[in-house]
C-alpha positions in Angstrom: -29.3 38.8 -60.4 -29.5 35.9 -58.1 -27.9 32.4 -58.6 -30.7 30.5 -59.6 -31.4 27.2 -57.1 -32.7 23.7 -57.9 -35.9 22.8 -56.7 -34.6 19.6 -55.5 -32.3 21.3 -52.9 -32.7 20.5 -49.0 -33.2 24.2 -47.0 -31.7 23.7 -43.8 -32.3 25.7 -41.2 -29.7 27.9 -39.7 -27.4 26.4 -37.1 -26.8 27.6 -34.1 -23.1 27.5 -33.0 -22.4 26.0 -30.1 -19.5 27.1 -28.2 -16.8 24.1 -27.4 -15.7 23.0 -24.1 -12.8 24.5 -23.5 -10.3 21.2 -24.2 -8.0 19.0 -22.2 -4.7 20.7 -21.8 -1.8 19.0 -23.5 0.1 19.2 -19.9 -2.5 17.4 -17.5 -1.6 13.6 -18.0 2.0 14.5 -17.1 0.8 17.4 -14.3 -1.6 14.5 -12.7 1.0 11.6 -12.9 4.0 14.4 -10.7 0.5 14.3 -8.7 -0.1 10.9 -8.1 3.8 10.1 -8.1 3.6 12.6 -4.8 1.0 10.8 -3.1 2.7 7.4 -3.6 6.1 8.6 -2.2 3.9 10.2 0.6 1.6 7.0 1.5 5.0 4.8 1.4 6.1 7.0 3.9 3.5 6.1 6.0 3.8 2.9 5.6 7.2 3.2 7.0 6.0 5.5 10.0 2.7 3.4 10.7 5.8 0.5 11.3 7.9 2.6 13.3 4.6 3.2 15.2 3.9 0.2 15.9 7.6 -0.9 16.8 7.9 1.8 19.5 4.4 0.5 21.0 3.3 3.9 20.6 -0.1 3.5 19.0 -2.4 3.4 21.6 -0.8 6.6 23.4 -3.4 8.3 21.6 -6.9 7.4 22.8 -9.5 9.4 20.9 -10.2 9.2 17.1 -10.6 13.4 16.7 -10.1 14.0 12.4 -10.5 17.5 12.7 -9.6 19.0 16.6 -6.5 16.0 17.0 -4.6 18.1 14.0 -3.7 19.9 17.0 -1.6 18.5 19.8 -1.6 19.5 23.4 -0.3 23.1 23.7 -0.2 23.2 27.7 1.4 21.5 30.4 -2.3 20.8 31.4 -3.4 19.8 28.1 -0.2 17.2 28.5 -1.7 15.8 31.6 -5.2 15.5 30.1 -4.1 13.3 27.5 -1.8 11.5 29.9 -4.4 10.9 32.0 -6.2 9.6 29.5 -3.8 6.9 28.6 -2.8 5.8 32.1 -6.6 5.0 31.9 -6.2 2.2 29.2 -5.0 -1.6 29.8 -1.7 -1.1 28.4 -0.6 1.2 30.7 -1.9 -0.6 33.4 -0.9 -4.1 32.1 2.9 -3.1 30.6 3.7 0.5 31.5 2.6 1.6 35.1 4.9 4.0 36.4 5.7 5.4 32.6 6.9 9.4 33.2 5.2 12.1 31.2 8.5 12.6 29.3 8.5 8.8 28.1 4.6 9.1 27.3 5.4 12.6 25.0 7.8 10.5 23.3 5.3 7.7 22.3 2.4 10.2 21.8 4.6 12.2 19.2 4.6 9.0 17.4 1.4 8.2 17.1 0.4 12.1 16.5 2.6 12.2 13.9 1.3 9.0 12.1 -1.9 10.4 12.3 -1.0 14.2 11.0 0.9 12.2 7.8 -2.5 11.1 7.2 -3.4 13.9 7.3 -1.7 15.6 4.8 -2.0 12.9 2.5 -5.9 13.8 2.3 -4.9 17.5 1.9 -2.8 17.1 -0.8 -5.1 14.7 -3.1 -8.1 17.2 -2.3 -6.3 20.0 -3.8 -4.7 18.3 -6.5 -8.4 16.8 -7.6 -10.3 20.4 -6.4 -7.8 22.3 -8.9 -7.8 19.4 -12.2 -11.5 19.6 -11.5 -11.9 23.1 -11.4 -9.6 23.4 -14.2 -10.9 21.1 -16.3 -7.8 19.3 -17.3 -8.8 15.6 -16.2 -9.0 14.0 -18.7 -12.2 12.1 -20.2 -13.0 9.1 -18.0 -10.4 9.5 -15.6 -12.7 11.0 -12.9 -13.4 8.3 -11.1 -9.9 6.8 -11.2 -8.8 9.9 -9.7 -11.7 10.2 -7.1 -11.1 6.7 -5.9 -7.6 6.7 -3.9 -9.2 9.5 -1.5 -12.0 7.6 -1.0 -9.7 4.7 0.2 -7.7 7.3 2.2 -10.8 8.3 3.8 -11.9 4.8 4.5 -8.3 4.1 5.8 -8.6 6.3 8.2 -11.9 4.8 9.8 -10.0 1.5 9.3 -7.2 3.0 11.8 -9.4 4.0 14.5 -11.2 0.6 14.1 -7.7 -1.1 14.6 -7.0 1.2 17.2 -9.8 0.8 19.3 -9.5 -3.2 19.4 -6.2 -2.0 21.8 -8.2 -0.3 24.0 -10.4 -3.5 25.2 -10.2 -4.9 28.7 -6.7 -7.3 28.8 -5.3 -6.3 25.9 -1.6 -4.1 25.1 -1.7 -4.5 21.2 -4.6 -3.9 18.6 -6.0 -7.1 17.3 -3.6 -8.4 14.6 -6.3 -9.4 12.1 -6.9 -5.5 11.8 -3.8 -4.5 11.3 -3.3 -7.0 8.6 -6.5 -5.1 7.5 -5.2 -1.7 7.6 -2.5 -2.5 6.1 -3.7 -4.7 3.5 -5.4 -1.6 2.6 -2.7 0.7 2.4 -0.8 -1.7 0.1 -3.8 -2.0 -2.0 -4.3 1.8 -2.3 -0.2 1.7 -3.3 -1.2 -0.2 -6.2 -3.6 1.7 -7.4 -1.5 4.8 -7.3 1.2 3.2 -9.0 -1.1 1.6 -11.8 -2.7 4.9 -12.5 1.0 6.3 -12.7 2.4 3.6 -15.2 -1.0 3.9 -17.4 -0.6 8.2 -17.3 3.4 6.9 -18.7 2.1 7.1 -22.3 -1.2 8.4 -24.2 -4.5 6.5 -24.6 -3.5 5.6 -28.6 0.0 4.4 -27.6 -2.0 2.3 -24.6 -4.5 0.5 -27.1 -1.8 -0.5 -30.1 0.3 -1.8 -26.9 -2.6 -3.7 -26.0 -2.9 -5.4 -29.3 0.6 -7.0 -28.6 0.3 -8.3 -24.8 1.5 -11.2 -23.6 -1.3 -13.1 -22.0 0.5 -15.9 -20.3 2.9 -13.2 -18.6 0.2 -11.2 -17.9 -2.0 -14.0 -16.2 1.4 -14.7 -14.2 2.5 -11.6 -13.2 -0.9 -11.0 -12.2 -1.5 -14.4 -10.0 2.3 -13.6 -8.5 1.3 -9.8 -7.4 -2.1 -11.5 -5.6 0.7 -13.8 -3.9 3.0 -11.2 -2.7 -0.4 -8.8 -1.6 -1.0 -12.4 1.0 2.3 -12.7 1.8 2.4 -9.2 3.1 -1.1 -9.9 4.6 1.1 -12.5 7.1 3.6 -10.4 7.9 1.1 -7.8 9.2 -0.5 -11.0 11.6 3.4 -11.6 12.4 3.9 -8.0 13.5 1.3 -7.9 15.2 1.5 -10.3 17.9 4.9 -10.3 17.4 5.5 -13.6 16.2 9.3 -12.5 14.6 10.8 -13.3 17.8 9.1 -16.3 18.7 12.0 -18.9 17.1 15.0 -16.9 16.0 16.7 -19.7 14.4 16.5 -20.5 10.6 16.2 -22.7 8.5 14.3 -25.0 11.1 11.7 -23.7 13.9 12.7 -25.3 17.3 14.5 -27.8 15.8 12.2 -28.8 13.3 10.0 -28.0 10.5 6.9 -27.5 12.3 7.4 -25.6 15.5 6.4 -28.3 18.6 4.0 -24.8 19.5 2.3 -24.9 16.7 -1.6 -26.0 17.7 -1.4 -24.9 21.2 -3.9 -23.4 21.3 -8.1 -24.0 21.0 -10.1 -24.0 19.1 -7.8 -25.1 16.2 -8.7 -22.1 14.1 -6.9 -19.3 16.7 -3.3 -21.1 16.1 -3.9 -19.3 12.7 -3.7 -15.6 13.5 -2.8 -15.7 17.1 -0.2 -18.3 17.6 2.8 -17.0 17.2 4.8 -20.2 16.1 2.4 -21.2 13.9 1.8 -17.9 12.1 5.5 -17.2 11.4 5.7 -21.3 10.1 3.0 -20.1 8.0 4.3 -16.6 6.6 8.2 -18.4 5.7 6.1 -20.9 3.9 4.4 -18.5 1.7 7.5 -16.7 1.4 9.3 -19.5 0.0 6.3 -20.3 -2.5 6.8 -16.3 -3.4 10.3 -17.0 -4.5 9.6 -20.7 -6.0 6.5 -18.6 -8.0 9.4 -15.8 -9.0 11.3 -18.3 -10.3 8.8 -19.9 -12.6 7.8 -16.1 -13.6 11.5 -15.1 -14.1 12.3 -18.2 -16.7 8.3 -17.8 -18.5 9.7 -13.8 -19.2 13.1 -15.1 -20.9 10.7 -16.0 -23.8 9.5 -12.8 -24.4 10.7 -10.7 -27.2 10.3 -7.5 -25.2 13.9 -6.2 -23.7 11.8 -4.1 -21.4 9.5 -7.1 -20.2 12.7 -9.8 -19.6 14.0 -6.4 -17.5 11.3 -5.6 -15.3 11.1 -9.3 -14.4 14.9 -9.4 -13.6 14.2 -6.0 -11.0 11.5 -8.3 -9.6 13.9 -11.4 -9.0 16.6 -9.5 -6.9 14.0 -6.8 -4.8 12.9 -11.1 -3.9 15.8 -12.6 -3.3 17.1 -9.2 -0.8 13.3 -9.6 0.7 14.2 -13.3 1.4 17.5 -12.7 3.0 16.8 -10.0 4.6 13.8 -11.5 6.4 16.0 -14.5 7.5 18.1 -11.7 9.2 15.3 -10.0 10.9 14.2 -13.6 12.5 17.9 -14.5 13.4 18.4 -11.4 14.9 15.2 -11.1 16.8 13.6 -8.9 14.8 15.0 -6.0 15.9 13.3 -2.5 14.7 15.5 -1.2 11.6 15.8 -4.7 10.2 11.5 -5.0 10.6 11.4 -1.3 9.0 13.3 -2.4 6.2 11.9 -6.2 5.6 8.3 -3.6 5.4 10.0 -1.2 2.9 11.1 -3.8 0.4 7.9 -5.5 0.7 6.5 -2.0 -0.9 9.2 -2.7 -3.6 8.5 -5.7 -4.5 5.0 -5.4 -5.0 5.0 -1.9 -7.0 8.3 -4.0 -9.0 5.3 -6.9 -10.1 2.9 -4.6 -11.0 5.1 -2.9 -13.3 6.4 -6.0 -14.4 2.6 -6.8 -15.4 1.7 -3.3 -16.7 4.8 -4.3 -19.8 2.8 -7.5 -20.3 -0.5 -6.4 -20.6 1.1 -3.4 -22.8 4.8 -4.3 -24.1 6.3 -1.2 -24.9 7.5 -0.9 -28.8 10.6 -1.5 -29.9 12.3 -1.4 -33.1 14.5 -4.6 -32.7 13.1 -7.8 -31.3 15.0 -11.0 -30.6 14.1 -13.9 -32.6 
């Protein structure tokens, strides 16, 4: 005999199941953040050969913008004297290297193909770490885009390079126009940041993220934030320094020529090309901002002491010292005429200190827990 049913029940009709997506692997946060930690250590490198490039006045040895066909670099003596040719064809030979052998113009096109092959493999190896957490489904929900965005910046880099590139290969000029490399490099340091914010948020899990956020710090994070935007200028400069060379204009510190304000300094007209292409006035310009970057440190540094956070008052003190070796060290690159390693290395800490600030505003925005707190 059948249970008997209430007349008042609700007949549903039968579901259908659905099968589930198959879910997020426990292991992809910490499989995309070995990923993305890859790609930083990778574009820093670049950083430090684009510098090297551009020390060795080797960037122009290179006179096409091939993505695909330049992977491959001239495999004949024939080939060699092609792409010599080439070059001998552009003002900078002309202008500063007439006469240069084919030996001393493999050297500098080994530089510049290398740079370019770095790039390179930079693309590769975020296209197959996105194809295969894409294919795999283990990104995880709304990280897509974050993920998609640095190789669109790579991409767009690399466009930016050729643009740079190209403004070398005008009639009367030896150097690419120093307002694009500040671009270019502007960029790279911005796509830096991004890879190192995406790493630090990938630290710890979405929950752990939003009951951090509920104890930030709002006037450390507004500072920290303001001071990484002052560094990211600062570095700006040094780009228009490097490239019109402006580090070995006046080699003596702390005064420029004898004074504060070099006796060069609005040379030239109009008034507005002293600022990226006078070489006095533009390294006046880039210690002045440097010396606001410490003063601004400084300020930052003694607003962190307040904080209860151990690991806040910490990552401020890493950001002190990577400022005060940046400062020293950049008035022994002017004093000793900028010479290459000392230029590399000024470039390297400035990769430092900025990835230092924007961890140091990653524990404000999100101070890490801890089970003791100071009074």
């Amino acid at each position: 005999m059948s249970d008997k049913r209430s007349i008042f029940e609700e007949v549903a009709a039968p579901r259908k199941s659905v099968p589930a997506s198959p879910p997020v692997s426990q292991d992809a946060r910490p499989a995309i953040r070995v990923w993305l930690i890859v790609l930083f250590a990778l574009v820093v490198i670049m950083v430090g050969v684009g510098g090297l490039t551009r020390l060795t006045d080797s960037g122009l040895s290179i006179t096409e913008w091939r993505p695909v066909t330049g992977a491959l670099p001239p495999l004949s003596e024939a080939a060699w004297m092609a792409e010599f040719e080439k070059y001998r064809a552009i003002p900078e030979y002309e202008l500063q290297n007439a006469g240069m052998t084919l030996d001393a113009f493999k050297t500098i096109y080994w530089w510049e193909w290398g740079h370019r092959q770095l790039g390179r493999v930079i693309g590769l190896v975020w296209a197959a770490g996105f194809a295969g957490f894409v294919l795999t489904r283990r990104i995880p929900r709304g990280w897509t885009g974050r993920l998609l965005l640095p190789g669109v910046l790579g991409g767009v880099q690399g466009a930016i390079g050729w643009w740079m590139v190209s403004s070398g290969l005008e009639p009367g000029r030896v150097d690419v126009a120093s307002t694009r490399l500040a671009v270019h490099l502007g960029l790279a340091f911005a796509i830096l940041g991004l890879l190192a914010w995406l790493i630090l948020r990938l630290s710890t899990t979405e929950a752990e993220l939003l009951q951090a956020r509920r104890r930030r710090e709002g006037g450390l994070g507004a500072a920290t934030g303001m001071l990484a935007a002052l560094v990211f200028v600062q570095v700006l400069l040094g780009a228009l320094v490097a490239g019109i060379d402006a580090g070995r204009s006046y080699t003596t510190w702390p005064l420029m020529g004898g004074q504060i304000l070099p006796p060069t300094a609005f040379d030239l007209t109009p008034l507005w090309r002293n600022l990226v292409e006078n070489p006095g006035l533009v390294q006046f310009v880039h210690r002045g901002v440097g010396y606001g970057v410490v003063l601004a440190v400084l300020a930052v540094w003694m607003l962190s002491r307040r904080s209860p956070v151990g690991q806040i008052r910490r990552a401020l003190d890493y950001v002190a010292l990577a400022t005060v070796a940046q400062l020293l060290l950049g008035i022994w690159t002017v004093v000793a005429s900028a010479p290459w390693p000392l230029g590399l290395a000024h470039q390297i800490i400035a990769v430092l200190l900025f990835a230092l600030t924007l961890r140091a505003r990653f524990y404000a925005l999100y101070p890490p827990a801890e089970r003791i707190a100071r009074a």
